[in-house]
ZAVEX-713791 format. One line per 2 residues: number of its first residue (from 1); for each residue x, y, z of C-alpha. Coordinates in steps of 0.5 Angstrom, whole numbers, plus 500, padded with zeros to 3 digits. Example, Ala and Ser with C-alpha at 12.3 -4.5 7.8 and 13.67 -1.06 7.14 Angstrom:
BEGIN
1) 525,491,516  527,498,514
//
This chain:
BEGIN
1) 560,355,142  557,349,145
3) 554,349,152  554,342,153
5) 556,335,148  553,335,143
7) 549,327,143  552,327,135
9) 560,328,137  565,325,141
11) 569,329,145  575,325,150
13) 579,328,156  581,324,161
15) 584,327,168  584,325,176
17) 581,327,181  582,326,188
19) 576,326,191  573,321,186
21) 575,316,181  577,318,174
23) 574,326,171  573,326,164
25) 569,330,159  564,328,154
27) 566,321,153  559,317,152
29) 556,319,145  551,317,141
31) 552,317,134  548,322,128
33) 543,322,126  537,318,128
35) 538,314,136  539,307,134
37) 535,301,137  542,298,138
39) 544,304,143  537,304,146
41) 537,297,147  543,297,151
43) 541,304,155  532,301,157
45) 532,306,163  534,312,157
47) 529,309,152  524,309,156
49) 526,317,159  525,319,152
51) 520,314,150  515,318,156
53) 518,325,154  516,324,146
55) 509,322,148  508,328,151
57) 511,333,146  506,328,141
59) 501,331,145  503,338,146
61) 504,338,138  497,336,137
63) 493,340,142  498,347,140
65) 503,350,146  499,356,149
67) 504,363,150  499,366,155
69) 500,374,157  502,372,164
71) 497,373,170  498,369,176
73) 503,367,182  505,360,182
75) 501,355,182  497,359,177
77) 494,357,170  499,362,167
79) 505,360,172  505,354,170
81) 504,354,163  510,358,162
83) 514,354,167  512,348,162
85) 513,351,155  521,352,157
87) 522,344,159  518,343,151
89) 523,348,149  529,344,152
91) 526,337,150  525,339,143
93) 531,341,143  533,335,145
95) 529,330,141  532,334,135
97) 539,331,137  537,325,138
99) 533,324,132  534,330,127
101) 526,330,126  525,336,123
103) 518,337,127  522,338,134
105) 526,343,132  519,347,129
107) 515,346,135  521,350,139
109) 522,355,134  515,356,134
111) 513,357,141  520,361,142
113) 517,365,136  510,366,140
115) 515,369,145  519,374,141
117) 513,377,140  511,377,146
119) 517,379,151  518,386,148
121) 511,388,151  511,386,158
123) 512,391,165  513,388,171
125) 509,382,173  502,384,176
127) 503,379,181  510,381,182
129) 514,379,189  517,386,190
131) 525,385,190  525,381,185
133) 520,382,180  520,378,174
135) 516,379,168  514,372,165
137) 513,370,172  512,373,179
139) 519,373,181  526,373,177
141) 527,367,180  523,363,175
143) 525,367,169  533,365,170
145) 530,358,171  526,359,164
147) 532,362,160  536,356,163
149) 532,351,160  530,355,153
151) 538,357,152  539,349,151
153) 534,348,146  535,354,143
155) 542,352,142  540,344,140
157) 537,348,134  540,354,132
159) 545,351,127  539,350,123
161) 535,356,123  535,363,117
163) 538,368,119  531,371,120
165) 529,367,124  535,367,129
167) 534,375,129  527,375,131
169) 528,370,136  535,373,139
171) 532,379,139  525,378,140
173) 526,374,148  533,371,149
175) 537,378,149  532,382,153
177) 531,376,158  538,376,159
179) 538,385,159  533,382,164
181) 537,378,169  543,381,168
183) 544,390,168  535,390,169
185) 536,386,177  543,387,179
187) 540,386,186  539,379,185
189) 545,377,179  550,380,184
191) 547,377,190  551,371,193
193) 544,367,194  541,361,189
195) 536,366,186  545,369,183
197) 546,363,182  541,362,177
199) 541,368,174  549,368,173
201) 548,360,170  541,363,165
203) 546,369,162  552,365,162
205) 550,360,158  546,364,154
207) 553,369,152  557,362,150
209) 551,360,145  551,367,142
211) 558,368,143  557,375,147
213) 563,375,152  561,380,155
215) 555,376,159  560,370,160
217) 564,375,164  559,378,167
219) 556,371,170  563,369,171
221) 565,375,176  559,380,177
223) 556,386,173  563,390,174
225) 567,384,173  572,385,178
227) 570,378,182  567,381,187
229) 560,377,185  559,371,180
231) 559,365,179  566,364,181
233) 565,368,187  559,364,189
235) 563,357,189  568,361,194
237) 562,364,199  556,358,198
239) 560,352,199  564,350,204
241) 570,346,203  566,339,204
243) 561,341,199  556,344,204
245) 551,349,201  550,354,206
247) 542,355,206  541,348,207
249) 541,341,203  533,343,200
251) 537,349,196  543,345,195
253) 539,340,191  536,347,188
255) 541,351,186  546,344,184
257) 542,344,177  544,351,175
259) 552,350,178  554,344,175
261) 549,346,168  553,352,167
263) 560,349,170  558,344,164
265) 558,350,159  565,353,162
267) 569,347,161  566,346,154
269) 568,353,153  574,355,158
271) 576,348,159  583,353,161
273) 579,354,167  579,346,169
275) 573,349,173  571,342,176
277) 577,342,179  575,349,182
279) 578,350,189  580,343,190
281) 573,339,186  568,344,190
283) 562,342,186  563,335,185
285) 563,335,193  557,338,193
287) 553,333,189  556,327,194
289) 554,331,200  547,332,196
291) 546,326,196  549,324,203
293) 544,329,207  538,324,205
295) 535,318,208  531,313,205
297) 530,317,199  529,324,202
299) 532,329,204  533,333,212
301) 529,339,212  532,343,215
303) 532,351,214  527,352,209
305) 525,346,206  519,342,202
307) 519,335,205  518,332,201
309) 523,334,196  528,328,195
311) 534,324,190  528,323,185
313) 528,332,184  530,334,176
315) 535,338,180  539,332,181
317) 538,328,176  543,332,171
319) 548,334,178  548,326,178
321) 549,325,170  554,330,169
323) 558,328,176  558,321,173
325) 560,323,166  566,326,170
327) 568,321,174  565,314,173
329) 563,313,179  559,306,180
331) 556,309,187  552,314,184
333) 548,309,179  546,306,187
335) 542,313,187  540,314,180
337) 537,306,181  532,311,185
339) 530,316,182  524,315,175
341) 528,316,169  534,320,167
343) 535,326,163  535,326,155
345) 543,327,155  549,323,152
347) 550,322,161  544,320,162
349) 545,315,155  551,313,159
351) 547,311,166  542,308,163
353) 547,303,159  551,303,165
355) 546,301,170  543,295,165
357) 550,293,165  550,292,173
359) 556,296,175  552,298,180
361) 556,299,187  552,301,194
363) 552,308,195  556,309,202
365) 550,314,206  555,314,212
367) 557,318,219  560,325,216
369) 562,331,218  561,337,213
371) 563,343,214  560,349,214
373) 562,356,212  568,358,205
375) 573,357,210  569,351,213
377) 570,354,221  562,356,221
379) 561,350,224  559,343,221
381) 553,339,219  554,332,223
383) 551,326,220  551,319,224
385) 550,313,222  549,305,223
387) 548,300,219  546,300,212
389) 541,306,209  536,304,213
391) 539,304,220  539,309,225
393) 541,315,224  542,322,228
395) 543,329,224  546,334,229
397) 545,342,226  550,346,229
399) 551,349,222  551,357,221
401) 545,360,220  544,359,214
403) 543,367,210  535,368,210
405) 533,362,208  536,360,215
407) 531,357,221  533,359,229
409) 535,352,230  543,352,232
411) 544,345,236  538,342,233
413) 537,335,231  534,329,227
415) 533,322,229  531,317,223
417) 531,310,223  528,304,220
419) 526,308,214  522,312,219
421) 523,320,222  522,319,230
423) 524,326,231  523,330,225
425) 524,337,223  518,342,221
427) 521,344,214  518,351,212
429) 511,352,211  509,353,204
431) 505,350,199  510,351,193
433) 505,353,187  499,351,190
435) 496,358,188  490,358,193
437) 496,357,200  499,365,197
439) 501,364,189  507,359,192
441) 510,365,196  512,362,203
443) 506,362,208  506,367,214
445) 507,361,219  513,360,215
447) 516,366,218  510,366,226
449) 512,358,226  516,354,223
451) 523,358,223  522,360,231
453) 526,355,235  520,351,239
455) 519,349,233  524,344,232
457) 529,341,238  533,345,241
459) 533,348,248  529,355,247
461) 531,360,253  524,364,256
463) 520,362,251  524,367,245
465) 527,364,239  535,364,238
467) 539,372,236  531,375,238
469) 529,371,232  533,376,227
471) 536,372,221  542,377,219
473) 545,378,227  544,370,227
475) 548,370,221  555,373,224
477) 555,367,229  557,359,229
479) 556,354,234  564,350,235
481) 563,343,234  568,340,239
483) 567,333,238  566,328,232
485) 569,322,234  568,315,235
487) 570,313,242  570,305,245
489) 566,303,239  561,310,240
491) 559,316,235  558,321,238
493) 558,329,236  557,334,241
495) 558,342,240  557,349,243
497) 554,356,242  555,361,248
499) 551,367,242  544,365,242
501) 541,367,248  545,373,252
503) 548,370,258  547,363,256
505) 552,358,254  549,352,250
507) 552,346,250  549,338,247
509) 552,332,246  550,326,242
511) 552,319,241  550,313,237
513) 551,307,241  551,299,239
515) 546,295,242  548,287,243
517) 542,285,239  545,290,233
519) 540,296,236  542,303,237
521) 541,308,243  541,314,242
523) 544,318,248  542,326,247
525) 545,331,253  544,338,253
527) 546,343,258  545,350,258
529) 549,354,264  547,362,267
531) 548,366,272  541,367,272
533) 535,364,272  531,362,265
535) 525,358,264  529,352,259
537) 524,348,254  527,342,250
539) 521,340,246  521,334,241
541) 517,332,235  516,326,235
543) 512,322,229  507,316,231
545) 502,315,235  503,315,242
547) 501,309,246  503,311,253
549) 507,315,258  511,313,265
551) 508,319,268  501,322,270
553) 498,326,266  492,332,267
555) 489,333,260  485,338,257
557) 478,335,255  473,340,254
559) 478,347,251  484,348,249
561) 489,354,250  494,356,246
563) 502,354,250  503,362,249
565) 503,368,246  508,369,241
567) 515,367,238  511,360,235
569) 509,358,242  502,362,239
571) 501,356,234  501,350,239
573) 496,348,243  497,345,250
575) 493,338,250  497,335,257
577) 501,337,263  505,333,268
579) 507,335,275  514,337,276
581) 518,331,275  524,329,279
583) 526,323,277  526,317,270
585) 521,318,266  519,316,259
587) 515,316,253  513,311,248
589) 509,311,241  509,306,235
591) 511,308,228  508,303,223
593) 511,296,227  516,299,231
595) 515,301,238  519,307,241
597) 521,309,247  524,316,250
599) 527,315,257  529,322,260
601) 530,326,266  534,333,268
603) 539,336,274  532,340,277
605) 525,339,277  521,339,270
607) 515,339,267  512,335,260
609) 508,338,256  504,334,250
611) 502,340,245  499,340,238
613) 501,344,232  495,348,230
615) 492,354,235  492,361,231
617) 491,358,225  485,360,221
619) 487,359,214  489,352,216
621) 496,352,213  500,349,218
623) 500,340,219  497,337,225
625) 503,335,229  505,333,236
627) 511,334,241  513,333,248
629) 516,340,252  520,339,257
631) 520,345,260  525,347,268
633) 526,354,271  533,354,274
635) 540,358,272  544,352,270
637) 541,345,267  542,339,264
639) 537,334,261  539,327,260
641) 535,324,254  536,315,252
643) 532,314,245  531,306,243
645) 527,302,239  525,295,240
647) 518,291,239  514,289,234
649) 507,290,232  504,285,227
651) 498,287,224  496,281,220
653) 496,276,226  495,282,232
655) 501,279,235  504,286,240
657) 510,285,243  512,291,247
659) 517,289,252  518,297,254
661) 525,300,255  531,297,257
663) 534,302,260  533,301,268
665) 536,308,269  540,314,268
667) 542,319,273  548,325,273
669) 554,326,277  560,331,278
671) 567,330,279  573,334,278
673) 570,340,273  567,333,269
675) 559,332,269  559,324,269
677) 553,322,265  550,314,265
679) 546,309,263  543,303,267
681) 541,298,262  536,293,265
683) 542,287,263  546,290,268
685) 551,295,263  552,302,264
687) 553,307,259  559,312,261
689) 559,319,258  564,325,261
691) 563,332,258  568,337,262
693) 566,344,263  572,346,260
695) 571,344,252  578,345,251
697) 581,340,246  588,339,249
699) 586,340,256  587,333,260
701) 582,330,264  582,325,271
703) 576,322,275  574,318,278
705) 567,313,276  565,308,281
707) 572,307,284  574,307,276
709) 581,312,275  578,314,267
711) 584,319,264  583,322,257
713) 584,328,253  579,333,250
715) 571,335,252  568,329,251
717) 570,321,253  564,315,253
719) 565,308,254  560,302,255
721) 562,297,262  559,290,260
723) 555,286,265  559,280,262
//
């Protein structure tokens, strides 16, 4: 059996699909024996991937491949050099096909050798993570990882090995790995989680390369094989019927290599199965939602993330070469066209020959609402966007929690433009294999600061995190999208949530609104209604540096006091306060060349604080990052919020142009059950926003604004009154 295509045959199929062009399998091959100049020259990028990948396993073979007993956590030497010798299985395995030189089969019999005899003498991990254990590696995790990698070069090579060679290999690391994974860690093979996942994809694979039905079942259909667990029921519970991955878009990209890896081998396999038509084409929605929830090449990093992780990750690179190979999609080249190479396969021969052929077409990053839960009614990932790649854009997160991986963020959002965060989420507080910052573990403040909600910008009641900053209580409630439309030329989304604070409902509402220049505002309105008085904090992130504030501050000169004592608020340390504020207000800071403004103000007197990220931080774990607070004591409040960017810096010739904000004013008032929220620019428009207490969406609605009769149905109405 076959986990993929081999680089040395032809298998055609062909098939619609309506959520993309054509789905097919295996149609670009290259042909036996050595890879020709003739398929290189066509396919430069291919080439140069596999040109890099030869030179290092040059190398490996000349300085020898290590087999160490395992020691460290991740980040350490052992950690890493087992997580390198399953890519050189893999990537001898994969030379072996492309050229059939016998060095590269010997390289990944040999280290495989080295691990047959190693595997039956390990315990558990010494460094082991307690509910998970691995043995080669702290975790099981990376075991699965491993054996996903290994499996595939195994597999390359396989045919061409003694009998001998094959029992000492199989029976020495392959089989007991996949015992491992599978009946050794039913907590974790049968878990719905990416940790399941590739365990499922690891034992899966190995089953169809052994031909050992058992495990391809179990992988399928959980331990017992009832459905209950598994593969297929992982893309029933993950996914939802957009393709969003319920802990977030950093482990949509992490667990997407394993999906479609073993969704491969399915279709290869059990092509009966048509699993990539899986509830309607689930995984194939899943690589485009991947992708759309980036911006400038990075991904959101929302719920726990790693910053810096983007569209270049490996994990990404084989979803795209498989989606691409199954649809023939030329947007997808746009997004290879980032990345730094391509994978060693007969799809990533096909994007590299696609792409020097120049049938490249944009990427459609546009506004999109990706539903969350199975059923798609656990709220929604809501992405709006103007103008092209680089223009503005506004992520709403009123998703569900997210399982464990989830932060206590419901109604939070982003704010990028230009190519820059303006307003910017923490992500998660982790060194990722950095081994002195906890052996890649998640750091403490992962769990003291960057889940609770002070830190990311949302409305935080009493100073306390949402659900009492219990992740599993989160879990059994979801914010109600109630609005994601465009109005009068307007995008907007708005949202509430009525669970996170006991007696408190929550509601927000944002909207991207054209500029006649070709600008953006973007309008945020948050509201939150009790019986009761709250001390309500909005706090915003901002990236920059600050140039200026329309209101007086008094600073801390000589000490500095943590913001408060616990939920996050133990991190932050108080630099400014403000006096109440009772009217417009604003702030401006400078990204790059670009100025920015925040014009705000709220329904009761409210405070600004200016904090800094750092206090209670001895190990130094924790970036330097600064936020804006604004906090109000009430039962009920509303605060009315109008980003923009305008001027210039020009460093080179010391040119500042910093006309300030345009907005002249923004002020609140009532009618009828309807809260009237407007924008005054300084060019005489006014920018209308209506948002009823009553969000009923087949409830109608008549009010009077500025003598002006404005009737529609449904929560939210906005449009622009021109001055001309």
């Amino acid at each position: 059996m076959k986990l993929v295509c081999s680089l040395r045959t032809t298998v055609a199929s062909a098939a619609l699909l309506a959520m993309a062009p054509t789905l097919s399998g295996c149609a670009h091959s290259g042909s036996p024996g050595t890879f020709s100049a003739v398929e290189t020259s066509s396919a430069p990028l291919f080439e140069q991937s596999v040109d890099k990948i030869t030179l290092d396993l040059e190398a490996r073979m000349k300085t020898g491949v290590p087999v160490p007993v395992p020691i460290d956590a991740g980040g350490g030497y052992t950690h890493e050099q087992h997580k390198q010798n399953a890519k050189t299985i893999y990537e001898a395995g994969m030379l072996y096909e492309l050229t059939s030189d016998e060095r590269y089969r010997e390289l990944a019999t040999s280290i495989l050798r080295d691990y047959s005899a190693l595997y039956p003498e390990l315990g558990l991990h010494p460094q082991r993570k307690e509910q998970t254990p691995g043995k080669l590696f702290w975790q099981s995790l990376n075991e699965a990882v491993w054996l996903v990698y290994a499996i595939q070069g195994y597999e390359a090579i396989r045919a061409d090995l003694d009998t001998g060679t094959r029992a000492e290999i199989e029976s020495g690391v392959i089989r007991p790995m996949a015992d491992f994974l599978s009946e050794g860690q039913p907590q974790t093979f049968d878990r719905i989680h990416n940790h399941g996942t590739w365990a499922a994809a690891a034992v899966g694979m190995t089953g169809y390369v052994l031909e050992e039905d058992t495990w391809v079942n179990q992988a399928l259909l959980g331990l017992d094989q009832s459905g209950d667990a598994g593969f297929l029921r992982q893309l029933d519970e993950l996914f939802s019927p957009d393709g969003y991955y319920a802990e977030g878009p950093y482990y949509q990209r992490y667990a997407l290599m394993p999906f479609v890896l073993f969704a491969q081998a399915i279709q290869e396999n059990d092509p009966e199965r048509d699993i990539f038509r899986y509830r309607d084409g689930v995984l194939l929605k899943a690589a485009y939602a991947t992708v759309q929830q980036s911006y400038a090449g990075r991904f959101f990093p929302i719920n726990d993330a790693i910053r810096e992780k983007g569209l270049n990750t490996v994990e990404l690179k084989y979803a795209l070469a498989i989606v691409y190979d199954l649809t023939g999609d030329s947007s997808l080249l746009d997004v290879v066209s980032m990345q730094d190479g391509v994978v060693p396969t007969h799809e990533g021969e096909a994007l590299a020959r696609d792409l020097s052929l120049g049938l490249t077409t944009p990427f459609p990053f546009k506004s999109s609402l990706l539903r969350d839960g199975s059923n798609g009614d656990q709220g929604a990932l809501a992405i709006l966007r103007a103008g092209d790649a680089r223009g503005a854009a506004v992520v709403f997160k009123p998703t569900s929690q997210g399982l464990g991986h989830g932060h206590f963020d419901r109604l939070g959002f982003l704010y990028y433009d230009d190519g820059h965060e303006v307003v910017a989420d923490y992500g998660a507080a982790r060194f990722l294999n950095v081994e002195p910052k906890n052996g890649g573990r998640y750091l403490p403040e992962n769990e003291t600061w960057a889940k609770q909600t002070i830190a990311h910008n949302t409305l935080v009641v009493d100073q306390e995190s949402q659900f009492g900053g219990d992740w599993e209580t989160g879990q059994n409630y979801a914010p109600h999208v109630i609005a994601y439309e465009t109005v009068n030329g307007i995008q907007l989304t708005a949202a509430e949530l009525d669970t996170a604070y006991e007696g408190v409902s929550l509601q927000r509402l944002l909207a991207l609104v054209p500029q006649p220049d070709g600008g953006q505002y973007i309008v945020d309105i948050v509201r939150a209604r009790s019986d009761t008085q709250h001390t309500y904090d909005l706090p915003v992130h901002f990236k920059g540096q600050l140039i200026e504030t329309g209101f007086k501050l008094d600073h801390a000169t000589s000490q500095l006091t943590p913001f408060g004592t616990a939920n996050g608020y133990q991190h932050l340390w108080q630099k400014a306060v403000s006096q109440p504020l009772t009217t417009l207000s604003d702030l401006s800071w400078l990204i790059e060349d670009q100025f920015y403004t925040l014009s705000f103000a709220a329904s009761t007197p409210t405070t600004a604080f200016l904090t800094e990220l750092g206090a209670n931080d001895p190990n130094n774990n924790l970036r330097r990052e600064q936020a804006l607070v604004l906090r109000s004591k009430a039962d009920s409040i509303d605060f009315f919020s109008v980003y923009e960017r305008h001027g210039r810096y020009d460093n080179d010739e010391e040119v500042t142009v910093f006309p300030g904000s345009s907005v002249e004013n923004i002020y609140q008032t009532s009618d009828n059950g309807v809260s009237v929220y407007m924008v005054t620019t300084k060019t005489g428009d006014n920018i209308v926003f209506a948002f009823a207490e009553d969000t009923s969406a087949e409830l109608k609605h008549v009010i009077d604004i500025d003598g002006i009769s404005v009737e529609w149905t449904g929560p939210v109405y906005a449009y622009i009154q021109s001055s001309t």
